[in-house]
Each structure stands twice: as structure tokens, then as C-alpha cells.
N, C-alpha and C positions, 0 to 999 in steps of 0.2 A: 504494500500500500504506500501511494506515493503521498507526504503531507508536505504542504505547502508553505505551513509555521509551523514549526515543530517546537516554540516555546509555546504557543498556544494549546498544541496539542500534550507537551507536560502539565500545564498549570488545569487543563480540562481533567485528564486522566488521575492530578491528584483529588480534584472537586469531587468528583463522580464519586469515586472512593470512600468520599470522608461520608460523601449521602446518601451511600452502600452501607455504611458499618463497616468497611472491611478494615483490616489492619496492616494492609500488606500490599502495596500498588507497585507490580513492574513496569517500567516503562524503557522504549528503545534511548539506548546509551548513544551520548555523542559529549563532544569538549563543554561545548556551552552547558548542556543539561547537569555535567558531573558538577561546573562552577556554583548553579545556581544549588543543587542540592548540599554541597557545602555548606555554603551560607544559609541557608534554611534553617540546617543541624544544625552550624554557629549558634545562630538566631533564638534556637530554641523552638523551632516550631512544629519538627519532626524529632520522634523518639531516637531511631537508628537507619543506616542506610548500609547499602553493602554495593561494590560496583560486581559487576559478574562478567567478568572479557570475554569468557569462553562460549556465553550462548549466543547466538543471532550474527548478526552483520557485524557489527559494533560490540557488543556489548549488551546488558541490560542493567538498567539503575533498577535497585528492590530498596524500596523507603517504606518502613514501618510508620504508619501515621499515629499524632500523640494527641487522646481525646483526653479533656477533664476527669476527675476520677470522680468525681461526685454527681456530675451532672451529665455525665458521659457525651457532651459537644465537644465537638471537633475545634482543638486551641488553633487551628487557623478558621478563620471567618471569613474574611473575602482574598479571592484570587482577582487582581484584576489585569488584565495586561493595558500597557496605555500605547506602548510605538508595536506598530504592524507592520507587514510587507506592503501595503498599499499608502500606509501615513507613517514612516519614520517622526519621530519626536527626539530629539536633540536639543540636550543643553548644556551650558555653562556650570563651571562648578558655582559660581555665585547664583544663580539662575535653579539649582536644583531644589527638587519638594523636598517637603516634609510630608509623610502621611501620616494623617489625627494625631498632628501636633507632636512629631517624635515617635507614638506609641509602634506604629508599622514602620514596615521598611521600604525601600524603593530598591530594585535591584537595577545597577547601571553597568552597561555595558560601554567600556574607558580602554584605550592604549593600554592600560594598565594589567588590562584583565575585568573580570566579570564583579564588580565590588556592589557593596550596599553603599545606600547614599549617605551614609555617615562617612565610611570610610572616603568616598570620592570627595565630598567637602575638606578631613582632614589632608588627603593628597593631592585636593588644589587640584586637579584632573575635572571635566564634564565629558559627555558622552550619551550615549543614546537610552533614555530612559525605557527598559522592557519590559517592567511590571508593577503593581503596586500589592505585598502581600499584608493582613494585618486580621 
């Protein structure tokens, strides 16, 4: 299957999951996908991950997803993506969001590499804004 955004089709395939109940979402491995799932785990938003080289084309990312223990909701709440294949969104490090005021993250894609937008503000780096998690 050919996909056309395949950060769209990560950020969907982990959605679906969380509004499955499952605990366990594989999804097709590539450079970008492993960056962002780092920073997730950084982040705190998923339990554990594991990369897998040897199944598929690539690869496969397996991200354990991490629900509240009490209220068993899923501790991420919205995926949003905001630049596309059709509308790139590019910014400035001084020009970068905040999402609800610090509490989410913005993931950017910088020269740097794949950073949250805390980190691209502290390395003075902008770039192309590809999602908003929180």
C-alpha cells in the first residue's frame, strides 16, 4: 500500500488504537517515524517502544500506548498534524507555537533533526512545523 503522508498515517494509526483499547500499535518503520516516536517516549506520552528491523521493508515501530490508571483514557488526547504534503507550514525559531500554553508539544522538523519545539526554540533552529501532540 502506497501512502502518501506517512506522518499522517503514524499519528492516525496511533489514534485509532488509543479508540480501540489496544495496547500495542505496529506501525511501518522509516527515519522520520523512529525520530518522532523518541520524542513521544521523551515526552512521556507513550509507555514503551521497540524498533523491529527485521520484519517488512523497513522495519516496524511497536509503541505500547500509556492510558491513565484510574480513568483508563488514553494520556494522549489530541493528534493533530498542522504542515501537509499539499500546505507545508514553516517557521522561524522566534515564530514557533506553543501548544495550550507549554502543556503539549509541537514536533519540528529543523537541519537539526526531528526536535520538539522547546528544544528548536532553545537551538535557535525553525523549520517545518509537522504536528501538534497534547
Amino acid at each position: 500500500m502506497i501512502v502518501t503522508d506517512p506522518i499522517a498515517d503514524f499519528l492516525t494509526r496511533i489514534r485509532n488504537a488509543q479508540q480501540a483499547g489496544h495496547r500495542i500499535v505496529e506501525i511501518p518503520a522509516s527515519k522520520e517515524k523512529k525520530a518522532m516516536t523518541e520524542i513521544l517516549y521523551n515526552s512521556g506520552y507513550i509507555l514503551k517502544y521497540k524498533f523491529d528491523d527485521e520484519a517488512g521493508y523497513n522495519g516496524v515501530i511497536k509503541i505500547a500506548l500509556k492510558y491513565d490508571p484510574v480513568t483508563r483514557k488514553p494520556i494522549i488526547r489530541k493528534l493533530q498534524r498542522v504542515s501537509r504534503p499539499g500546505l507545508r507550514n514553516y517557521r522561524k525559531a522566534s515564530e514557533l507555537p506553543k501548544v495550550i500554553n507549554g502543556l503539549g508539544i509541537a514536533i519540528i522538523s529543523t537541519s537539526k533533526g526531528i526536535l520538539t519545539d522547546k528544544q528548536a526554540r532553545d537551538e535557535n533552529v525553525g523549520g517545518e512545523v509537522l504536528c501538534f501532540i497534547y
